[in-house]
Each structure stands twice: as structure tokens, then as C-alpha cells.
N, C-alpha and C positions, 0 to 999 in steps of 0.2 A: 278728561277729568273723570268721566265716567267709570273708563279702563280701569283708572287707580283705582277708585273706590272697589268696583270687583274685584278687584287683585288685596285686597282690604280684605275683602270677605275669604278669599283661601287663607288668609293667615289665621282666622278661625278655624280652619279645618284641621288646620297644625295643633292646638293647643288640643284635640282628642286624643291626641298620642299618646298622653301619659296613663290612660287605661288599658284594658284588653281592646284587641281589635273589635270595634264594635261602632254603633252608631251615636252623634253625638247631637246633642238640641243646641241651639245657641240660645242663650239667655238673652233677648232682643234688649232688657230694659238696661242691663249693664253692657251693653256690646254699643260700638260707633265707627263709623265709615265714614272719616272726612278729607277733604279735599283742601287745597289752596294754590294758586296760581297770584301772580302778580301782574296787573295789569292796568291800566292809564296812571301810572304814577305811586300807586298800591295797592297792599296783597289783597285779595278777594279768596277767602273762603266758603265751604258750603258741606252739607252733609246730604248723605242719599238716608231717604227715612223710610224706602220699599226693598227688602231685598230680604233671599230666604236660600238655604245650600244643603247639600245631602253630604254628611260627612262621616268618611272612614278613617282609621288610623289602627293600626297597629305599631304598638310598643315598640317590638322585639323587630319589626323589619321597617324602618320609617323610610325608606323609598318607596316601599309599597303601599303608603298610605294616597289617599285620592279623597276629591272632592269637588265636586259642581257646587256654584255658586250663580244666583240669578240673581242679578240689581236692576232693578226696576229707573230706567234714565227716567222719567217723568218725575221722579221724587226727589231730586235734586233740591236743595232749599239753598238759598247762597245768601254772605251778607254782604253789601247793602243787597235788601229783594230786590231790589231794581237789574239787579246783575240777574238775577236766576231768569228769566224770561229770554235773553238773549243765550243764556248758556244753555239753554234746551233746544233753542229752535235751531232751525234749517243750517246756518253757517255756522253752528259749532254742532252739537249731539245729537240734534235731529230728531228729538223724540218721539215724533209723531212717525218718520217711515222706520227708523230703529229702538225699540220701546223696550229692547232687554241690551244689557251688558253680561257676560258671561265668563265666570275665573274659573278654568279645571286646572284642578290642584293634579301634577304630575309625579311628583316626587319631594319627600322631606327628608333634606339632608342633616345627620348632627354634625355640629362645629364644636360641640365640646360644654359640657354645663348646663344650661337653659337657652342655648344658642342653636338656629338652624338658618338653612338656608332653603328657602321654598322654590321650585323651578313649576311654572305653571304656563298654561296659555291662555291667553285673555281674547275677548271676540270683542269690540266696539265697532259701528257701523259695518257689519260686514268684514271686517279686517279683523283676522287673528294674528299674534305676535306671541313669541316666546316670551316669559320673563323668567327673573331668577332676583331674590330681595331676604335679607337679614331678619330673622325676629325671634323674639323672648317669645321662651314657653314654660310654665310652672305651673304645679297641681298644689290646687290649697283646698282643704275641705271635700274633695271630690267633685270639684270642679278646675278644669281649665281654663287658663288665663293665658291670651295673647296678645301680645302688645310688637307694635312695626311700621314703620315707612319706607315707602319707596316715591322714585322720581321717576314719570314718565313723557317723552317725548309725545306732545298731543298729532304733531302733526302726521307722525308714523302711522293714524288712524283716519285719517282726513278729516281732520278736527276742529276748524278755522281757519282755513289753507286756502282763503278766498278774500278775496276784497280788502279793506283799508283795514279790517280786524286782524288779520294774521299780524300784521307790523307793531298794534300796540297793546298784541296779549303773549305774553312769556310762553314759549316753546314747553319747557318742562313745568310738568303737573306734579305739587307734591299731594301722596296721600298717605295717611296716618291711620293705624286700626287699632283700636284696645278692643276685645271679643272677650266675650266669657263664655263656657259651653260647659254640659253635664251630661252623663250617660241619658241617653233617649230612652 
């Protein structure tokens, strides 16, 4: 779950592109990282409310844009709360021995219009994985706007691949990011 949400935060890093290469702030108050998984029968949602990324883009060559993203798994909020205590500890995100998630933004590909394709690697418990996910990006005001989801396999991370949980929590985490960012 966590993974997602990091990979949340690189598609922020995307929506700098539309400036000069340069560094970009994320607007925290209009920016979200959330997550949703389905599990004992329904969906279980949640957002990460700690996380912060250094972000570069240039315009003119968007593969060469980059970004580190830290999300803090402790800040996890999920609903019903009753779910967020078990999603943090030991057999799922472990927050206590792994207490960061981390998205480096690799490469932003254009698809044509306000469309790209983000290729990054994400770090959850020790385990890094490639990804590659769809998202809108548009400059209004002098500000960037990214909006995206992707779906990731929890267990690729050893994510609740233990006990009677693995069987009645859905494999694939979706996560969803609206970011707003402005020149730094």
C-alpha cells in the first residue's frame, strides 16, 4: 500500500515539467496520496499524511526529468481506523523496522497532449521494483497539476505474505494522486 502511495508522490514530480528545468514545491494542502485495497468483503481505503520529494523536470527533455520521494509508512490513516493499526504493523508495512517508502522518479515519457508515462523505482520494506503508470499533467496559473493511478501487486514487496491475512486481503493495491506543485 505504502509502495503505491510513493509512486503517488513521483507523479508529482511529473507535473514540474511544464516549467524550465528547475526545482519544484508541492503544494501539500491541495496535493493527496491515497490508497484502497479490498479486503474482508470491502474496499479499505487510506491516505499517507507524512511525505515530502525533491523534484526536477525539464520541459524540453522529459526523460531527463527525476525525482525522490520520501513517504513516511507511519502516517498511513485508513478507513474504518480500525484497519490502519494492522496496516502498519509487522505482517503488512512494518512501520516500526521500515518507516520510509521511497519513489525515484527515472524517466517521464510524453504519450501526446497532457498524457505521460512515469517509469520509476519504488523501495517498500527493503525491496525495490521497477514501475511504469499513466498520468495527466497541465499547467494552470503557474502551477502544476498531476492527477493518476496505478495498481500494485502488495505481495512483490512482502507485504502480508504470511498467515491467515494474505488469503483475505486483495493482492493488488490501488493508488490514486491529484499533486499540485509551483516553482521553489
Amino acid at each position: 500500500m505504502i509502495r503505491a502511495l510513493a509512486l503517488s508522490v513521483v507523479l508529482l514530480s511529473l507535473t514540474t515539467g511544464m516549467q524550465s528545468s528547475t526545482d519544484w514545491a508541492v503544494e501539500r494542502d491541495a496535493s493527496r496520496i491515497e490508497m484502497s485495497v479490498r479486503a474482508f468483503g470491502g474496499t479499505h481505503s487510506g491516505r499517507f499524511e507524512q511525505w515530502s520529494g525533491n523534484i526536477v523536470f525539464d520541459p524540453e527533455n522529459a526523460t531527463a526529468s527525476r525525482a525522490d520521494v520520501i513517504v513516511q509508512t507511519a502516517s498511513l490513516r485508513m478507513q474504518p481506523s480500525a484497519v490502519t493499526a494492522r496496516a502498519k504493523g509487522a505482517g503488512f508495512l512494518d512501520a516500526a523496522r521500515y518507516p520510509t517508502i521511497r519513489f525515484a522518479l527515472k524517466s517521464l515519457e510524453p504519450l501526446g497532449g497532457d498524457r505521460y508515462t512515469a517509469r520509476a523505482d519504488v523501495t517498500i520494506k527493503g525491496v525495490t521494483r521497477p514501475l511504469a503508470f499513466p498520468v495527466d499533467l497541465r499547467l494552470t496559473d503557474g502551477r502544476a497539476h498531476l492527477t493518476g493511478a496505478f495498481v500494485v501487486d502488495r505481495t512483490q514487496f512482502g507485504i502480508g505474505t504470511t498467515g491467515p491475512w494474505n488469503r483475505l486481503v486483495d493482492r493488488r493495491v490501488t493508488v490514486r494522486v491529484q499533486l499540485q506543485a509551483r516553482p521553489a
